[in-house]
PDB file as gemmi writes it, atoms N, CA and C in Angstrom:
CRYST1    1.000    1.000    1.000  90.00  90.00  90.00 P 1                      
ATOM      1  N   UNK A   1      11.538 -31.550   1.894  1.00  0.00           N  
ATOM      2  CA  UNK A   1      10.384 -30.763   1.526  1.00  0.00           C  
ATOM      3  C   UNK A   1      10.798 -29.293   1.394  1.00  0.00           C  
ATOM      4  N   UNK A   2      10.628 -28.563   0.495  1.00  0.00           N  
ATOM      5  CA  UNK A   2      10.691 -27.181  -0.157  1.00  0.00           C  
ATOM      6  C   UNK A   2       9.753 -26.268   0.823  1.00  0.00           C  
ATOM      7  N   UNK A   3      10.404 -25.211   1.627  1.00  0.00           N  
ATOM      8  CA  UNK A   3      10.392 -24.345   2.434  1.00  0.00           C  
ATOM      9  C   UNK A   3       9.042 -23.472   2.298  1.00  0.00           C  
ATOM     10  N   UNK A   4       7.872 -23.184   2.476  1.00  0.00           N  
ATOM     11  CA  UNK A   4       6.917 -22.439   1.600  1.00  0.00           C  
ATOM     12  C   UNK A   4       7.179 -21.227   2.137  1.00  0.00           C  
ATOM     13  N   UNK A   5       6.625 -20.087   0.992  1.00  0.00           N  
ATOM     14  CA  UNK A   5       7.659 -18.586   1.431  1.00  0.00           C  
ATOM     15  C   UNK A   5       6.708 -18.240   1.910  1.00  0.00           C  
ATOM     16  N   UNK A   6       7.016 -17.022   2.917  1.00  0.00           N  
ATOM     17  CA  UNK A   6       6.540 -16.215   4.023  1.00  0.00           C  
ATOM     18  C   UNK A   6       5.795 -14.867   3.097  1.00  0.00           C  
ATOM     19  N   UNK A   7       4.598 -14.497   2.955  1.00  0.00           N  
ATOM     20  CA  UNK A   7       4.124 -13.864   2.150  1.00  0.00           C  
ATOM     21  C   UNK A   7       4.198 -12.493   2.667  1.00  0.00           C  
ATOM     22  N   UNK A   8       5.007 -11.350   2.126  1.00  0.00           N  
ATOM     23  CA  UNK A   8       5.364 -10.150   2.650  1.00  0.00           C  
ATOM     24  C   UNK A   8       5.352  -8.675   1.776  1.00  0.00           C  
ATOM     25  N   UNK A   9       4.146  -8.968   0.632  1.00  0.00           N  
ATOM     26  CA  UNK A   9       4.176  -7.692  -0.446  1.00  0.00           C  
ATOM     27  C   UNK A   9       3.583  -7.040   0.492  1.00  0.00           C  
ATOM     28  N   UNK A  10       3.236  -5.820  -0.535  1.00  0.00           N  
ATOM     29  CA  UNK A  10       2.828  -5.074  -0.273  1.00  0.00           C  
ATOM     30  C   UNK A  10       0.963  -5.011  -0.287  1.00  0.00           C  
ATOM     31  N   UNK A  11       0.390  -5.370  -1.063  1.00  0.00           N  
ATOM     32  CA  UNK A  11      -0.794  -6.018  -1.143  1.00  0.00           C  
ATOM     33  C   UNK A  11      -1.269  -7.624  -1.442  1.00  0.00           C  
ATOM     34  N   UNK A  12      -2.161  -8.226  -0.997  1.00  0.00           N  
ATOM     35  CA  UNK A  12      -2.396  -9.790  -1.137  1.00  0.00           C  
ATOM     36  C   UNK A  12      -4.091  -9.449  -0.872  1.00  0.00           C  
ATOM     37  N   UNK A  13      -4.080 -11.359  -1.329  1.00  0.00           N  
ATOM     38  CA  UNK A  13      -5.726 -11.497  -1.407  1.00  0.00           C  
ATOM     39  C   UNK A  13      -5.517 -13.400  -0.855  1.00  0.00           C  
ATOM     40  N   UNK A  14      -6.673 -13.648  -0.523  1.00  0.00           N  
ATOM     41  CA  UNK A  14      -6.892 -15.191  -0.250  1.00  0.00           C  
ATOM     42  C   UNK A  14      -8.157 -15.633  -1.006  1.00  0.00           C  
ATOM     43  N   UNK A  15      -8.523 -16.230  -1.301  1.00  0.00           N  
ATOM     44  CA  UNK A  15      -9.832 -16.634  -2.170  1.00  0.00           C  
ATOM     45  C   UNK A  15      -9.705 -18.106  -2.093  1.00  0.00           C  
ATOM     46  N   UNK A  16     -11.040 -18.166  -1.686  1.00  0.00           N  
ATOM     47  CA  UNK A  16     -11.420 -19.916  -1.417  1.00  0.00           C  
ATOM     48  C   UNK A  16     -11.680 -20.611  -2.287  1.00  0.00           C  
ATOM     49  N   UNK A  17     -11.410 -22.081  -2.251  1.00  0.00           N  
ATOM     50  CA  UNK A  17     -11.250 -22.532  -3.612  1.00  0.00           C  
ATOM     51  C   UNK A  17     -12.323 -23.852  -3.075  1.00  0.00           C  
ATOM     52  N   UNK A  18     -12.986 -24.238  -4.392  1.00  0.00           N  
ATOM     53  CA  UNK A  18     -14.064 -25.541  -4.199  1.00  0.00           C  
ATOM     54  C   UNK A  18     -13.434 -26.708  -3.924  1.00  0.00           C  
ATOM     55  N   UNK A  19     -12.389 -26.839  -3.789  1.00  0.00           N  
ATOM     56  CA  UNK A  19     -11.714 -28.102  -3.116  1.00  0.00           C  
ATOM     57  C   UNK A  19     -10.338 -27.765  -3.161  1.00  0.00           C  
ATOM     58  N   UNK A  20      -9.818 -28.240  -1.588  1.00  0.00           N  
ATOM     59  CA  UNK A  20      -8.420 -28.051  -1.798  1.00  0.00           C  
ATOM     60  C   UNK A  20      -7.614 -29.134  -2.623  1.00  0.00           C  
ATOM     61  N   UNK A  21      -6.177 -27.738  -3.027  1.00  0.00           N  
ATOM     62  CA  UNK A  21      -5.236 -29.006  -3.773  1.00  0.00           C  
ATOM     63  C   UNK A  21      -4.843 -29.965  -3.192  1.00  0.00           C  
ATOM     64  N   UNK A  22      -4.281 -31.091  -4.081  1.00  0.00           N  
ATOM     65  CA  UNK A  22      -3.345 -32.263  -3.340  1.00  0.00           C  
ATOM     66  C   UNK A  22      -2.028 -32.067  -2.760  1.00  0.00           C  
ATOM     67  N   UNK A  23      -1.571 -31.164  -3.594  1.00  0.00           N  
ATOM     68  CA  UNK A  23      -0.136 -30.448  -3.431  1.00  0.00           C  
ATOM     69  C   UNK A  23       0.356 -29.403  -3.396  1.00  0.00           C  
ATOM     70  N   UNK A  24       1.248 -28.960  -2.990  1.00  0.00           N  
ATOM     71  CA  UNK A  24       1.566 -27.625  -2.997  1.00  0.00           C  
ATOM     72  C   UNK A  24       2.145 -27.116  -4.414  1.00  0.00           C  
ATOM     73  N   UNK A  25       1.599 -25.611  -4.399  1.00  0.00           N  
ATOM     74  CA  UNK A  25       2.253 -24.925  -5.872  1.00  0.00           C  
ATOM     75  C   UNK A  25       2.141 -23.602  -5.691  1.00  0.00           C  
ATOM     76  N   UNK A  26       3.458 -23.338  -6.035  1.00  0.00           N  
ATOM     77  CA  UNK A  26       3.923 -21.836  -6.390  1.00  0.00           C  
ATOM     78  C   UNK A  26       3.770 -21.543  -7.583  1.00  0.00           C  
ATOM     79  N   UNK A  27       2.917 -20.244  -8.190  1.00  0.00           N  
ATOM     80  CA  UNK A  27       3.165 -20.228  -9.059  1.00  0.00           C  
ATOM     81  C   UNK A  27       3.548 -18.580  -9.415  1.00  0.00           C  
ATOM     82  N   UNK A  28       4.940 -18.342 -10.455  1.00  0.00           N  
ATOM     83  CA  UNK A  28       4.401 -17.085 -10.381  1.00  0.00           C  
ATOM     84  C   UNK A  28       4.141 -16.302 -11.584  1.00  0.00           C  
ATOM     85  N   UNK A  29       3.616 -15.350 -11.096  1.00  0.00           N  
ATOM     86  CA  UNK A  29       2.734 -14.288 -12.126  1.00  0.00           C  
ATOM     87  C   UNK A  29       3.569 -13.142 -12.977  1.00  0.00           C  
ATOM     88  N   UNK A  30       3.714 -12.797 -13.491  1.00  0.00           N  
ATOM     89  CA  UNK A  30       4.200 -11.379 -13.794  1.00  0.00           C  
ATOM     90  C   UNK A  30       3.652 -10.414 -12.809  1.00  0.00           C  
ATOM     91  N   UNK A  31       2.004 -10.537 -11.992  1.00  0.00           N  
ATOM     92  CA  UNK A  31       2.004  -9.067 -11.594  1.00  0.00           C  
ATOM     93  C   UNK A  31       2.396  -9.883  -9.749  1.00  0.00           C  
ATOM     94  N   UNK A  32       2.639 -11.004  -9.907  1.00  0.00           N  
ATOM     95  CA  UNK A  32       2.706 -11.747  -8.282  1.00  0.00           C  
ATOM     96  C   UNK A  32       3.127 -12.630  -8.440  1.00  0.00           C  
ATOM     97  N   UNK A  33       2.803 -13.392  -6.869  1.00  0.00           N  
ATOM     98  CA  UNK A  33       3.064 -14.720  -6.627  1.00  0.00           C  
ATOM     99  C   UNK A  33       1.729 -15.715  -6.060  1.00  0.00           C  
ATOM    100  N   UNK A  34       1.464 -16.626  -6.449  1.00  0.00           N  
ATOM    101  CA  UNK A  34       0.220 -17.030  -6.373  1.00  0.00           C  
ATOM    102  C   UNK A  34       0.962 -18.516  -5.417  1.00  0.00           C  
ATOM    103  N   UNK A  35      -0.091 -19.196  -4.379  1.00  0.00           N  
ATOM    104  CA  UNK A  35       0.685 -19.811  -3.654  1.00  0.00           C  
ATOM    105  C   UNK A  35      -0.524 -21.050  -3.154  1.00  0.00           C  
ATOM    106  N   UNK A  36      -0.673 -22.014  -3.587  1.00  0.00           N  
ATOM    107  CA  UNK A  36      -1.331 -23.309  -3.207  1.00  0.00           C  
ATOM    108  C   UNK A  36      -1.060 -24.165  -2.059  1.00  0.00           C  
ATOM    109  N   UNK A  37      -1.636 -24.247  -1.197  1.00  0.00           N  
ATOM    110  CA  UNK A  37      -0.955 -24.956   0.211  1.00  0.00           C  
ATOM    111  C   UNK A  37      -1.901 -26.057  -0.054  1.00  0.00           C  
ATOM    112  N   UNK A  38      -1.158 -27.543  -0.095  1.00  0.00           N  
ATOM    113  CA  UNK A  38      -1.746 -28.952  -0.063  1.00  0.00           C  
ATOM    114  C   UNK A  38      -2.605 -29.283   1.192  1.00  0.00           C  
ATOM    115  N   UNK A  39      -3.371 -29.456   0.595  1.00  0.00           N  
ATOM    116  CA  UNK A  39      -5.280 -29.366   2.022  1.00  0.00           C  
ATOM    117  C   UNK A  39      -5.792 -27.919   2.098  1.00  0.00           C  
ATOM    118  N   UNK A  40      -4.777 -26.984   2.073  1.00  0.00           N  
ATOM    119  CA  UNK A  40      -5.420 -25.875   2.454  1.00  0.00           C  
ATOM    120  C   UNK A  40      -6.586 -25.320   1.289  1.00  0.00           C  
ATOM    121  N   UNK A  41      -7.463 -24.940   2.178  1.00  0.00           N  
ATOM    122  CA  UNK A  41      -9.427 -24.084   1.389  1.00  0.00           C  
ATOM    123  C   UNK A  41      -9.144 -22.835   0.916  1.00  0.00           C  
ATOM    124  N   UNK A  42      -7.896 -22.248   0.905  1.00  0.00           N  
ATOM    125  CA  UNK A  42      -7.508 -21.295  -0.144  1.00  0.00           C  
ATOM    126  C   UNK A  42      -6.180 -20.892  -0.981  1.00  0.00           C  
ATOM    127  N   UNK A  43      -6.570 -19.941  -1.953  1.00  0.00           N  
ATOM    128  CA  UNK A  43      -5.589 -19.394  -2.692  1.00  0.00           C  
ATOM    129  C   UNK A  43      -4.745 -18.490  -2.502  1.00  0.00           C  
ATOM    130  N   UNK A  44      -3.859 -18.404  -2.482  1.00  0.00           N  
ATOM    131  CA  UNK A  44      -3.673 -16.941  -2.056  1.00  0.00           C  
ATOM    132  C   UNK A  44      -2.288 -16.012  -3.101  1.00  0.00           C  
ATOM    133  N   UNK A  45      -2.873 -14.941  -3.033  1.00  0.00           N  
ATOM    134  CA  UNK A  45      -1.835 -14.080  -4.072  1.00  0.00           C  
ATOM    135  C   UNK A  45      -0.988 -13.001  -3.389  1.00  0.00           C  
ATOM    136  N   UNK A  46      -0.181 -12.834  -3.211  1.00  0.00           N  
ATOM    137  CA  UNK A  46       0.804 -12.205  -3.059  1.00  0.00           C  
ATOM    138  C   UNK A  46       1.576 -10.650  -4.134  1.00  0.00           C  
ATOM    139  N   UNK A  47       1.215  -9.415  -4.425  1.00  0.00           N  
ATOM    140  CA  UNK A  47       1.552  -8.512  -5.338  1.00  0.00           C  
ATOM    141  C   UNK A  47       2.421  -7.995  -5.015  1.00  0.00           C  
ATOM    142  N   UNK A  48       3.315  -8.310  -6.214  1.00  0.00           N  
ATOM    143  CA  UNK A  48       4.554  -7.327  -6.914  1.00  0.00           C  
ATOM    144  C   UNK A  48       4.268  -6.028  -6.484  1.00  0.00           C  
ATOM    145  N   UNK A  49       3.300  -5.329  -6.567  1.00  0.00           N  
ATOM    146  CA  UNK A  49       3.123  -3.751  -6.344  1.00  0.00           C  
ATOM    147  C   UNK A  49       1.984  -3.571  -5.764  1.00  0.00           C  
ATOM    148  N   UNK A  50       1.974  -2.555  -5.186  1.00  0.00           N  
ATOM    149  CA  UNK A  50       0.206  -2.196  -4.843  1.00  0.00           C  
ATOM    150  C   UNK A  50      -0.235  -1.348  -6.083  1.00  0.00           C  
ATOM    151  N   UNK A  51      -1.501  -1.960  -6.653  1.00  0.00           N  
ATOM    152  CA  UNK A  51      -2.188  -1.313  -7.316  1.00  0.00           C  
ATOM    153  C   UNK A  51      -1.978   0.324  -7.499  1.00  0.00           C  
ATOM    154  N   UNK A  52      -2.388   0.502  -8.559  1.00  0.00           N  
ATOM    155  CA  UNK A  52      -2.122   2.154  -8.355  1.00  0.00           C  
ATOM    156  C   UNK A  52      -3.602   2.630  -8.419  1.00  0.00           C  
ATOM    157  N   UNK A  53      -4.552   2.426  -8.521  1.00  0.00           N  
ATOM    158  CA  UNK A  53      -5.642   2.935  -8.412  1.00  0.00           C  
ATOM    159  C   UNK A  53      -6.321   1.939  -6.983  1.00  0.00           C  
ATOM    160  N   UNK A  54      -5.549   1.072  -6.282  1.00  0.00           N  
ATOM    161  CA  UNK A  54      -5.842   0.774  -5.045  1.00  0.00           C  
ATOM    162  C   UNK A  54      -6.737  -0.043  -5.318  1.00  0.00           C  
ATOM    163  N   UNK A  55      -7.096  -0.517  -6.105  1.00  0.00           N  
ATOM    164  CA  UNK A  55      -8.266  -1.907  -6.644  1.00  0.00           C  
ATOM    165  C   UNK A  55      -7.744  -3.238  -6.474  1.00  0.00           C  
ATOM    166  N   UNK A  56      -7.285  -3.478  -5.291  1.00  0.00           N  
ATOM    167  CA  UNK A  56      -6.684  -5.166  -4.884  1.00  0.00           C  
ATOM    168  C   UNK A  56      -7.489  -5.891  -5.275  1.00  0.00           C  
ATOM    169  N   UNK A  57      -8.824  -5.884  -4.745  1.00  0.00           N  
ATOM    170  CA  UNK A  57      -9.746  -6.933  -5.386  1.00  0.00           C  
ATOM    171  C   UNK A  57      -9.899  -7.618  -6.461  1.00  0.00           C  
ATOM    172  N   UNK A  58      -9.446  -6.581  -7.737  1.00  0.00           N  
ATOM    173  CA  UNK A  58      -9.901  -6.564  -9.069  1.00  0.00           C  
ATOM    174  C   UNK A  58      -8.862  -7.536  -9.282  1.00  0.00           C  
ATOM    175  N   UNK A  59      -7.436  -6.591  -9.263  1.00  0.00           N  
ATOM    176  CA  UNK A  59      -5.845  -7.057  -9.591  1.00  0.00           C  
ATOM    177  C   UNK A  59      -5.609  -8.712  -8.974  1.00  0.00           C  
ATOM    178  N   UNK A  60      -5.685  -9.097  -7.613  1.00  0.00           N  
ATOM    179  CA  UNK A  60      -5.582  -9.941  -7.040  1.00  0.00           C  
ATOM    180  C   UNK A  60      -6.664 -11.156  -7.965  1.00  0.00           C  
ATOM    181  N   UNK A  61      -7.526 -10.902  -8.185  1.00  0.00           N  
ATOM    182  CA  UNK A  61      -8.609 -11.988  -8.490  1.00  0.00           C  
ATOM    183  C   UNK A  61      -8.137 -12.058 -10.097  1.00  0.00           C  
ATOM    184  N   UNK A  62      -7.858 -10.721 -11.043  1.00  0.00           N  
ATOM    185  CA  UNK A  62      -7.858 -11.284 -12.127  1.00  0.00           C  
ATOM    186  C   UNK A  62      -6.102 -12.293 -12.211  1.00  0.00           C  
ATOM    187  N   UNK A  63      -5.449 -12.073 -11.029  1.00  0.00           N  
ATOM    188  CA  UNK A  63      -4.346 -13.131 -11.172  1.00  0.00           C  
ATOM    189  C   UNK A  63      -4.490 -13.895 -10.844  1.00  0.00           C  
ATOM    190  N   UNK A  64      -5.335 -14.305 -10.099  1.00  0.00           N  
ATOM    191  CA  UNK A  64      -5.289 -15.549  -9.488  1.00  0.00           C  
ATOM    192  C   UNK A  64      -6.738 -16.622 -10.247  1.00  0.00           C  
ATOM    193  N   UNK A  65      -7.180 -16.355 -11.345  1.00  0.00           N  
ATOM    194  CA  UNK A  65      -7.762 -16.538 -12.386  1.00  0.00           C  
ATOM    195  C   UNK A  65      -6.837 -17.210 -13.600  1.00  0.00           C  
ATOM    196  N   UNK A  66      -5.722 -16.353 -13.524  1.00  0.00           N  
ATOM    197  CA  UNK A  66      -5.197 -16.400 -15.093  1.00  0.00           C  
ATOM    198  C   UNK A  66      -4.300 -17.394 -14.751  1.00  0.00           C  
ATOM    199  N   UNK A  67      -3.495 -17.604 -13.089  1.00  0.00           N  
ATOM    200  CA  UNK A  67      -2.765 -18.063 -12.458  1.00  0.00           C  
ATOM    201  C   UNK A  67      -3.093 -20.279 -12.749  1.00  0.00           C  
ATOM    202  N   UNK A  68      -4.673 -19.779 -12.141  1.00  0.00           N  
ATOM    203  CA  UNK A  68      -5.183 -21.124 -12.091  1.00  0.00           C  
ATOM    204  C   UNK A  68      -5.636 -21.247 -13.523  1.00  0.00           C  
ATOM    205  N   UNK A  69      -5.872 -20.844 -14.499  1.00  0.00           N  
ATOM    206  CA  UNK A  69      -5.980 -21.292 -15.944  1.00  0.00           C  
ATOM    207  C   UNK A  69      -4.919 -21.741 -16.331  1.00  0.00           C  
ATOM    208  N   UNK A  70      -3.309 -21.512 -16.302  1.00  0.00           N  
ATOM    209  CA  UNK A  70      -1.872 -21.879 -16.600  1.00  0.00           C  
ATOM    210  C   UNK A  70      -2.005 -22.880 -15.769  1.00  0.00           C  
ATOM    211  N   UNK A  71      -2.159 -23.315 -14.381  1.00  0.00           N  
ATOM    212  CA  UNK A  71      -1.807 -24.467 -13.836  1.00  0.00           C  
ATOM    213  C   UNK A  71      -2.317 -25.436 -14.946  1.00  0.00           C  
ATOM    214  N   UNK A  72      -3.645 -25.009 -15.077  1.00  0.00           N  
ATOM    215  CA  UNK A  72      -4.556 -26.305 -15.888  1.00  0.00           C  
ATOM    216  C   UNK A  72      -4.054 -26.674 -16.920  1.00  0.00           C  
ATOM    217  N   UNK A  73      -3.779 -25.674 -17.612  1.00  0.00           N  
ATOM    218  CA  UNK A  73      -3.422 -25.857 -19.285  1.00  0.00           C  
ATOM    219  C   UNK A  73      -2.116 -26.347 -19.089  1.00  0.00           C  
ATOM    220  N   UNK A  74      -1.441 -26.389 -18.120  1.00  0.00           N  
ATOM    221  CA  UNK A  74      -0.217 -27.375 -17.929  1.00  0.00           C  
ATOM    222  C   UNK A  74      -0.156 -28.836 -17.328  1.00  0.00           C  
ATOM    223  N   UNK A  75      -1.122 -28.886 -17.138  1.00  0.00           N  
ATOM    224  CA  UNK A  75      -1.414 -30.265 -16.288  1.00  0.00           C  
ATOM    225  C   UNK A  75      -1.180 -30.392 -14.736  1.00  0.00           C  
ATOM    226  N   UNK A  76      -0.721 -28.734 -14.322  1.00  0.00           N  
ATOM    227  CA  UNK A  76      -0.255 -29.155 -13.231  1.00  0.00           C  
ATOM    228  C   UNK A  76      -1.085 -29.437 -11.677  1.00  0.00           C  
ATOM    229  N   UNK A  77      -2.491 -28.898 -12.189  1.00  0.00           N  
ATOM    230  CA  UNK A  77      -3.730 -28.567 -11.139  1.00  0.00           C  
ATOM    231  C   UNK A  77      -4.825 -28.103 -12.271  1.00  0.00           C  
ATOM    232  N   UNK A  78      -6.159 -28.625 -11.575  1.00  0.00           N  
ATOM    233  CA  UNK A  78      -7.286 -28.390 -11.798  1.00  0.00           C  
ATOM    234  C   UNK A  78      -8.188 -27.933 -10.835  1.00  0.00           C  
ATOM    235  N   UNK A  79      -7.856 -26.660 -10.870  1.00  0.00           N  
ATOM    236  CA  UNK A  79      -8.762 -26.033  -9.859  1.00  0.00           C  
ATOM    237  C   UNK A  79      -9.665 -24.936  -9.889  1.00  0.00           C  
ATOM    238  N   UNK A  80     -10.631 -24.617  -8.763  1.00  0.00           N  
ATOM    239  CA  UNK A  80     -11.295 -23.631  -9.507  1.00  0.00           C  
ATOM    240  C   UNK A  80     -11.823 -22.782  -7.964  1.00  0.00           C  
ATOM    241  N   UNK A  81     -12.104 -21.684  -8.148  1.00  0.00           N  
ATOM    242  CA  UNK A  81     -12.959 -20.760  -7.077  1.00  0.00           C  
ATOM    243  C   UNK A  81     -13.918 -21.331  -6.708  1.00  0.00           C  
ATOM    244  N   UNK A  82     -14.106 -21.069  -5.369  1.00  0.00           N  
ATOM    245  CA  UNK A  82     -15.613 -21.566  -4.835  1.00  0.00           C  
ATOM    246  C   UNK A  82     -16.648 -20.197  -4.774  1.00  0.00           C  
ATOM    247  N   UNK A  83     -17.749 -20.061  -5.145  1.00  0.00           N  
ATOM    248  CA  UNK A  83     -18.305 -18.110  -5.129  1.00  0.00           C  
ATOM    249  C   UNK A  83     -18.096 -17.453  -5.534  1.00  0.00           C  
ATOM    250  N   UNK A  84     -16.873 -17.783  -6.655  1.00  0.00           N  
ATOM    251  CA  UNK A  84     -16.116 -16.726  -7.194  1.00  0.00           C  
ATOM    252  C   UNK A  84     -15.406 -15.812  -6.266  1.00  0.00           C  
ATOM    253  N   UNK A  85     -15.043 -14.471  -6.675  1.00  0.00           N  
ATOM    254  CA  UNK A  85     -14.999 -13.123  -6.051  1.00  0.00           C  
ATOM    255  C   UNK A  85     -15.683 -12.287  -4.551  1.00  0.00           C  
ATOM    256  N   UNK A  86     -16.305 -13.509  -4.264  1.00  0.00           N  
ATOM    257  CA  UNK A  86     -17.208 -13.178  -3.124  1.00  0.00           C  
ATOM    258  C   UNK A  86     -16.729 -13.433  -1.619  1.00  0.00           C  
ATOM    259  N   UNK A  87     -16.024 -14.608  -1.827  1.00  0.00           N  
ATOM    260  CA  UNK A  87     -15.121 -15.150  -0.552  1.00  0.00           C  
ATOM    261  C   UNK A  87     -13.923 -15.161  -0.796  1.00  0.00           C  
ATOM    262  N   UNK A  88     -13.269 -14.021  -0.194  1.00  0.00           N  
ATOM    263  CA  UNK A  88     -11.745 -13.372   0.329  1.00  0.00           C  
ATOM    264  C   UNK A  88     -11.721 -12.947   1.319  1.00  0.00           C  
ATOM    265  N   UNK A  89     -10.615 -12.604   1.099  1.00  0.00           N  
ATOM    266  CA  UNK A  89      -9.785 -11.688   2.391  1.00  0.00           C  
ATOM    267  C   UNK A  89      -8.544 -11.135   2.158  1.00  0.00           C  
ATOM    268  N   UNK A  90      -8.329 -10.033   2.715  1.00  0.00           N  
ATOM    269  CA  UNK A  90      -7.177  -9.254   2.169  1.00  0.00           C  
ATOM    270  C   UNK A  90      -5.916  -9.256   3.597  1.00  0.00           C  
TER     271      UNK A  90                                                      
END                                                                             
């Protein structure tokens, strides 16, 4: 089993998802690393940089949006936010 990485940027976000995955998936982003734990009730993103206008919320959610649209359109997961933008944590 493949080691899952220890999440250590500089800014991150978690966002709950309407059902957890089956499996685990890394995926990554140009502006991050987006990270699926199998059972686990969230998402979580990991950033390349901290924002420069300090808007994690925004940055974090619109990757982890675009993140889970590529899983789909690849077949690799079908998943989606639960509340949207409303349930996180930084």
């Amino acid at each position: 089993m493949t080691q899952f990485p220890n999440l250590s940027g500089q800014a991150g976000a978690a966002f709950l998802l309407s059902a957890a995955p089956k499996e685990s998936v890394i995926f990554d982003h140009p502006l991050g690393r987006v990270c699926l734990r199998a059972a686990a009730p969230y998402v979580s993103v990991e950033l390349n940089n901290n924002p420069v206008n300090d808007d994690v919320r925004s940055v974090t959610w619109r990757v982890v949006q675009e993140s889970l649209d590529a899983l789909a359109a690849s077949g690799r997961a079908s998943l989606v936010t639960s509340k949207g933008d409303t349930e996180y944590l930084f």
